[in-house]
C-alpha positions, 0 to 999 in steps of 0.5 A: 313215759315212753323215753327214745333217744337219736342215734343218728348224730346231728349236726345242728339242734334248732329250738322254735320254727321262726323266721331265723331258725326256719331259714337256718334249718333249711340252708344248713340242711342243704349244705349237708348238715343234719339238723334237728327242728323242734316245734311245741305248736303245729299251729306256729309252722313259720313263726309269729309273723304269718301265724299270730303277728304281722300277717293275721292283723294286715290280713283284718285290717283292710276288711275293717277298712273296706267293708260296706256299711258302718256300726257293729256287725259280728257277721262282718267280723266273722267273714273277715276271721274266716278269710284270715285263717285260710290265708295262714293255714296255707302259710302255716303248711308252706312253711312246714312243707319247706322242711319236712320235705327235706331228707336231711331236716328231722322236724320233731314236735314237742316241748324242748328243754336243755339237759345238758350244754348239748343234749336237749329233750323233747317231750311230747305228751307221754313220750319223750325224745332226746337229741344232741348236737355240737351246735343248739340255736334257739329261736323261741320268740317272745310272748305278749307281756302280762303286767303285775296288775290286779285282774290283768292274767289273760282269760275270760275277757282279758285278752293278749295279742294273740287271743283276742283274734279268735274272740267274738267282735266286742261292742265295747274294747278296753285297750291298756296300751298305747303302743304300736300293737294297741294302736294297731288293734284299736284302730282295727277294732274302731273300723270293725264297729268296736267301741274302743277306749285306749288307756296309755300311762304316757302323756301321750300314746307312740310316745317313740315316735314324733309328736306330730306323727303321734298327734296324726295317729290320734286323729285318725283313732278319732275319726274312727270313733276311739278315744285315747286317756293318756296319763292313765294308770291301770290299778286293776281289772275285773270281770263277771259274765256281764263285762270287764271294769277297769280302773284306772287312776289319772290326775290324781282321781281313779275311774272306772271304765266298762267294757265286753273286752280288754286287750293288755297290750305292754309288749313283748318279753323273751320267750325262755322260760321252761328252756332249762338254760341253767343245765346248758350255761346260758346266761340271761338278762333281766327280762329272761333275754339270752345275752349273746355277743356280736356273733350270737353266741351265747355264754355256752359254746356251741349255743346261739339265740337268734331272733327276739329270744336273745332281746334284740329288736323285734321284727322278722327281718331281724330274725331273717339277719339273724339267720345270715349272721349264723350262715357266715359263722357256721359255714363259712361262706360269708366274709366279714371285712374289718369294720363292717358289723352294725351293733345297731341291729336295724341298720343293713350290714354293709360288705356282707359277701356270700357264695354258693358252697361248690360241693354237693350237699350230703343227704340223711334220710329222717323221719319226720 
């Protein structure tokens, strides 16, 4: 394995291209730094909103709604797939242009791992790289959850968030689930012509919200043709080439439910592991989350976790204040006024102030 090393000393390391660690390289960049992105997918330039998040599925969603006809067509499907991956490809390479573009930002593609409190390494097939700086942010993401159920490991016919989007049309979709991401695909799948059955251990699916939203939901699943079995709990998943089976106990009696496809949709989790954080002396929490403080700051100098890594709410625009938080900490062009940090991470930040830094920005010439 070929091993090289950055000479060039770099002012900042960023792990994973979402929406915080993308807005941080590029403001960061133009104020003179030299910074490091690090990226293990060209397939996730831009983060999981445009690639595999709200973006893809808002993209279907009006398809399924508006196509003409009803029942199942496998073509329909298609065309709508077809017309979603365009849109994120040109997202995908908007976004890598943003800071590819730029001198001073070295994109680097590959899998990151700590060294050391400051050295990370790269490894990209048979080649490795190493990189340090004074300041390493992570922005890894999250990954669908996969529950300890029998059966539930994602492949052949069980599906996450993720790779149910490329897989072909189901006539029949078993979605375990009733949250916000499997009431979303449900009622997607229903309009595509699925036959969709939502199994939700809860007494009732959106247990989050108020019932008479709930209630509301579950009428329009519905009228779409899906069925929602609350009180459910899966006990295992099965599949040969003919389908899945899933059983599943409720009241007391197991049942077995049939279907082409199933969609285990039980949240998120933190996307750390394989970071290497014990080397560095990041402490995590329960659900591999990077415990940070009010500034993001983990238990290691120098190192921040920003967006759904550090186990924060997850939605970009979390990630997006992330991003300001970090610009008001690293390059002091933001104002903190006694009293105006929110510890309710949803809520805006009143008094935040910034201004545009009156000196030039240096430049460094990188390859990319």
């Amino acid at each position: 394995m070929d091993s090289t090393s950055v000479d060039e000393k770099l002012d900042a390391i960023i792990i994973g291209w979402g929406k915080g660690g993308k807005t941080l390289a590029g403001t960061l960049a133009r104020a003179g730094q030299r910074v490091a992105i690090i990226e293990q997918s060209s397939q996730m330039y831009g983060g999981t909103c445009i690639n595999i998040g709200c973006v893809p599925t808002k993209a279907l969603i009006p398809d399924a709604e508006n196509r003409d006809g009803s029942g199942y067509d496998q073509q329909i499907f298609d065309a709508a797939v077809d017309r979603r991956d365009k849109l994120t490809a040109k997202m995908r390479a908007k976004n890598f242009s943003m800071l590819d573009e730029l001198d001073s930002v070295l994109v680097v593609n590959g899998t990151a791992a700590f060294t050391g409190p400051k050295r990370i390494k790269v490894n990209a097939g048979s080649e490795e790289l190493e990189l340090s700086a004074e300041t390493i942010i992570i922005n890894t993401g999250a990954l669908p959850a996969v529950p300890e159920i029998d059966g539930a490991q994602i492949g052949g016919r069980v599906h996450d968030s993720t790779t149910i989007q490329h897989a072909p049309l189901p006539k029949t979709l078993a979605v375990v689930g009733g949250g916000y991401v499997g009431i979303e695909f449900a009622s997607m799948f229903a309009q595509f012509g699925s036959k969709v059955t939502v199994l939700d251990r809860g007494s009732r699916a959106l247990s989050k919200e108020d019932a008479d939203v709930a209630a509301e939901v579950q009428g329009c699943l519905e009228d779409a043709g899906a069925e929602i079995i609350s009180s459910a709990s899966v006990r295992s998943i099965s599949q040969d080439e003919h389908g899945a089976t899933v059983s599943y106990e409720r009241e007391g009696e197991v049942h077995r439910l049939q279907a082409d496809a199933v969609l285990i949709a039980l949240g998120r989790v933190p996307n750390t592991a394989g970071l290497g954080l014990e080397a560095a002396g990041v402490r995590t929490g329960s659900r591999g989350e990077i415990v940070v403080d009010e500034f993001l700051a983990t238990s290691a100098p120098g190192i921040y976790a920003v967006g759904d890594a550090n186990g924060g709410q997850q939605f970009t625009y979390i990630s997006l204040d992330d991003h300001r938080v970090l610009v008001s900490r690293l390059m002091t062009i933001g104002c903190w006024p006694t009293g105006c940090w929110a510890t309710d991470r949803a809520a805006p930040r009143a008094g935040l102030l910034f201004r545009t830094p009156s000196s030039p920005p240096r430049r460094w010439l990188a390859s990319a």
